[in-house]
C-alpha positions in Angstrom: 0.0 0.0 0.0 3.0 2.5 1.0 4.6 1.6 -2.4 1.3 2.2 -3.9 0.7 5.8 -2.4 5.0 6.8 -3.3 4.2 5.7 -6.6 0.9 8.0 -7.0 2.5 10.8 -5.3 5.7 11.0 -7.7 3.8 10.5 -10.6 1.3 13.9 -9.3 4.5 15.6 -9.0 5.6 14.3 -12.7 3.1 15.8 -14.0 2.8 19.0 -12.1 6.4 20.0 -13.2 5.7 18.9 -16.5 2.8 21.1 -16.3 4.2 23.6 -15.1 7.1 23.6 -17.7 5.0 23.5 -20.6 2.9 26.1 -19.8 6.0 28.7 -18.9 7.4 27.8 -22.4 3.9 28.6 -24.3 4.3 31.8 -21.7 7.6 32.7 -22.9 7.0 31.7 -26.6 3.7 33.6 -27.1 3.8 37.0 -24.6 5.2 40.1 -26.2 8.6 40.6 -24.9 8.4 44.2 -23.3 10.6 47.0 -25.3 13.2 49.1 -23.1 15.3 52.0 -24.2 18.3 49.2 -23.7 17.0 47.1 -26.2 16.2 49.2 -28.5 19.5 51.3 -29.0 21.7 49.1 -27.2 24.7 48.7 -30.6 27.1 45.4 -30.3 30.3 46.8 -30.6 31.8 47.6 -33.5 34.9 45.2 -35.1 38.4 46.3 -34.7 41.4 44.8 -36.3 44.3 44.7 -34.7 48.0 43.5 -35.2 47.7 41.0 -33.1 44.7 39.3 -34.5 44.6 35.8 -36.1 46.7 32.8 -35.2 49.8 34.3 -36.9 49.0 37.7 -35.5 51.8 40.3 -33.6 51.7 43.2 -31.2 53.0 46.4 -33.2 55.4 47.7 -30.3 55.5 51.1 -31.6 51.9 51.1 -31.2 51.9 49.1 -27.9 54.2 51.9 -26.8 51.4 54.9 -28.3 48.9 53.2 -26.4 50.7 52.8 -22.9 51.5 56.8 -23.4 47.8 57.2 -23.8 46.9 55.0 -20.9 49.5 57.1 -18.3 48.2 60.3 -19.7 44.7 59.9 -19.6 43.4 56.9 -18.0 45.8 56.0 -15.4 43.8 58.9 -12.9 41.3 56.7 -12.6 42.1 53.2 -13.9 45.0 51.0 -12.5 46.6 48.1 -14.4 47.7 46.4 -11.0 48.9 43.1 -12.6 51.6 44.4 -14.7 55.0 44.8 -13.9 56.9 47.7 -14.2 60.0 45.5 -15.8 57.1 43.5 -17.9 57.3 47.1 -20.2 60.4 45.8 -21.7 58.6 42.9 -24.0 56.9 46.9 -25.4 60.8 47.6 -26.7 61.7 50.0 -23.5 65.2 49.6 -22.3 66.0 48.7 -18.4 66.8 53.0 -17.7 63.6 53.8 -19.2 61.6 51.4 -17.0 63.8 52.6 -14.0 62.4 55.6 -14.8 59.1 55.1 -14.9 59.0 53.1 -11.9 60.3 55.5 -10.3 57.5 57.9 -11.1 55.3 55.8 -9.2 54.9 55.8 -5.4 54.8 51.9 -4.5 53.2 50.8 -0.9 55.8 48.2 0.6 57.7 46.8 4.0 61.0 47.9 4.1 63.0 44.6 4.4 65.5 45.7 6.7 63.0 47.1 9.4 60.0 45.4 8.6 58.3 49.2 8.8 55.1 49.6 5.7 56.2 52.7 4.3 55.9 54.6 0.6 58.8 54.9 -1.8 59.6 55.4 -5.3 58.7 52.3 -7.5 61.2 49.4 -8.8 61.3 47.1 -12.2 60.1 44.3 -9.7 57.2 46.6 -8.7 53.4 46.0 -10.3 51.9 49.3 -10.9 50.4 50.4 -7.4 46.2 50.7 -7.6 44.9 54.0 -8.4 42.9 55.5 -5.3 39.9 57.4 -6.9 38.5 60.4 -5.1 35.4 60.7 -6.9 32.2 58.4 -6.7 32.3 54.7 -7.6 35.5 52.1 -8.3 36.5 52.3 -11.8 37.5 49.2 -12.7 41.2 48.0 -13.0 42.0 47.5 -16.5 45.0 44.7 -16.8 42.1 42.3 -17.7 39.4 44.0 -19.1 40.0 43.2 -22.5 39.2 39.0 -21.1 36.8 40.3 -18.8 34.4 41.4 -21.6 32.5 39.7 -24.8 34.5 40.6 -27.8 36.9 42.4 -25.4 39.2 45.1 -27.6 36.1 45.4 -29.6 34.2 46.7 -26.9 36.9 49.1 -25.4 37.7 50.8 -28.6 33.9 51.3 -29.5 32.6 52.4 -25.5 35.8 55.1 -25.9 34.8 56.2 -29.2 30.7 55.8 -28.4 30.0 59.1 -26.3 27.3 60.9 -28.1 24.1 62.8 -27.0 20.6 60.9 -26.7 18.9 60.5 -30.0 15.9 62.6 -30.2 13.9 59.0 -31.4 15.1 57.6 -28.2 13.3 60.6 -25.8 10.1 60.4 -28.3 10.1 56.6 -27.5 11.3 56.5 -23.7 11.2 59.7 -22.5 11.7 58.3 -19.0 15.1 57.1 -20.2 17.2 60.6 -20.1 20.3 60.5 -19.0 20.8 61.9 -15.6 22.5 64.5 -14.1 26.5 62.9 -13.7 25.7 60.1 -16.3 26.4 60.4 -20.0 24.8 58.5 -22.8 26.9 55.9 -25.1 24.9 53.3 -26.7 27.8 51.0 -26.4 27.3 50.5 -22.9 24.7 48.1 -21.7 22.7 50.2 -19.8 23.2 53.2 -22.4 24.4 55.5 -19.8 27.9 55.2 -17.3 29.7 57.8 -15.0 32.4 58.2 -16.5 32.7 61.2 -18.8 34.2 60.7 -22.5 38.1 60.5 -22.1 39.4 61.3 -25.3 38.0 64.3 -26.1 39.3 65.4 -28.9 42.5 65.5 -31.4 45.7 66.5 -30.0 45.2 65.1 -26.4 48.2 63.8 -26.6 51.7 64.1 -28.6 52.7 61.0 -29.9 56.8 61.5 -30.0 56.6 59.3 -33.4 54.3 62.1 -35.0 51.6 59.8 -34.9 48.6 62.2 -35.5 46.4 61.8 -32.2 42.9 61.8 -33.2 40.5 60.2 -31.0 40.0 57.0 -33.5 43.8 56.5 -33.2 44.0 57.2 -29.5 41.4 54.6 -28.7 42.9 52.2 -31.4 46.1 52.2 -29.7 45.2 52.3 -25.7 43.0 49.2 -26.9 45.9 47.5 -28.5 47.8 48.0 -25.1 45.0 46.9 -23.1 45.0 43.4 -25.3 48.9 42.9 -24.6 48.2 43.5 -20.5 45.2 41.1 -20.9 47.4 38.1 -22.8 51.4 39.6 -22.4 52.6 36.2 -23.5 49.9 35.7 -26.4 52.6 35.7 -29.2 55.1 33.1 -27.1 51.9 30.9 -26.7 50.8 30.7 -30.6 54.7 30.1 -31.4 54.5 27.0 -28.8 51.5 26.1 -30.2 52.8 25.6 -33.4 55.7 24.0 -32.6 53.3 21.7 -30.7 51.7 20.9 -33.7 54.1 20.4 -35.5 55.6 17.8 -33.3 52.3 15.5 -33.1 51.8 15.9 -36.7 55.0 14.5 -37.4 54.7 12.0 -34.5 51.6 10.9 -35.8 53.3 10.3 -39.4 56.1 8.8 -37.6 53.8 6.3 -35.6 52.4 5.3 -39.0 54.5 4.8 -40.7 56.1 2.5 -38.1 52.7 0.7 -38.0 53.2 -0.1 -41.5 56.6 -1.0 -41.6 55.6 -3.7 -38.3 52.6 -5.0 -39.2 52.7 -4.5 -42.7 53.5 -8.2 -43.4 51.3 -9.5 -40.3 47.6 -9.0 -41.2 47.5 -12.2 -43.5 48.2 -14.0 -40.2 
């Protein structure tokens, strides 16, 4: 009789959650899905080639070097890149006094070894950039990773720097509860359409490339992106080369292995 009654009261529940599945998915399949302003003029981002794209691909150091020089100038206020080393700038073609003195530019956080006292001094090679403290409102995100941290990572970057715009007039006839706010500024690239943080690159000239690169915003934001890739994946071009040599090897292993299959049993299979 127990059995019985377990039996009955599993197959009530069976059919319950069956129930109950199908009719969510006729739910799902068949209401209207609600419009939002973030739908609706949300924009993927937009592609963006880069040197280092594609299996053979290779970071442009000159450019890696452009894009670092935008990153101290105008992002490093706000965003850190914690996870790279000072002396890690070399693999960018900087020689051991130029990353001496940048280091030294930087105020590192650290125990003196000798007294065991936490004290500020002047950064080292060893050093990783110290973390940025921000003084206004919110944490702006450290940007070593951000590039892996994101969908279509560099694509993203490059088109959220170069994205600021005013709110289209369509989007205030449609949502007029969506304005932006006061402190907030609109850029469809973002998935909310509207982020704290004012546009950085404001305009050509920001900063002076000492290759006579000319600095317009498109190039800025091509090359701080291109940096941003190499502190995301630093050893990215070592890994493809192992990879191919990786290949390589079990391809020819594999040729090897039948070839000596051949050669051994070759005269075996009659038997």
């Amino acid at each position: 009789m127990i059995r019985i009654l377990s039996l009955l009261a599993g197959a009530f529940f069976t059919v319950v959650l069956a129930y109950s599945f199908v009719r969510g998915a006729y739910t799902a399949a068949t209401e209207p899905v609600a419009l939002t302003a973030e739908k609706v003029f949300y924009k993927k981002p937009e592609p963006l080639h880069l040197p280092s794209d594609g299996l053979f691909g290779k970071f442009n150091r000159q450019q890696l070097q452009r894009g670092f020089q935008v990153y101290q100038e105008v992002c490093a206020a706000c965003h850190s890149i914690k996870h790279v080393a000072f002396r890690d700038l070399a693999a960018l073609g900087y020689n051991e006094a130029e990353i001496k003195a940048i280091a030294g530019k930087a105020t590192v956080t650290a125990k003196d070894p000798l007294t065991g006292e936490v004290k500020d001094r002047p950064g080292m090679p060893a050093d990783k950039f110290p973390p940025v403290v921000y003084a206004g409102l919110g944490v702006p995100p450290d940007l070593s990773l951000i590039t892996k941290a994101r969908p279509n990572g560099a694509a993203y970057v490059h088109s959220l720097l170069t994205g600021y715009q005013a709110q289209p007039a369509e989007l205030l006839k449609q949502f007029p509860e969506a304005k932006t706010g006061d402190g907030l500024h609109y850029n469809p690239y973002f998935k909310n359409l509207n982020l704290a943080m004012a546009a950085p690159l404001t305009g050509e000239g920001q900063v002076t490339y000492s290759d006579g690169t000319k600095a317009t915003v498109e190039q800025m934001s091509t090359d701080v992106t291109a940096f941003l890739v190499w502190t995301a994946e630093p050893s990215l071009e070592q890994r493809r080369q192992t990879g191919f040599w990786w290949i390589g090897f079990l391809i020819f292993a594999t040729v090897l292995g039948y070839m000596a299959y051949r050669n051994i049993w070759a005269d075996k299979k009659g038997h």
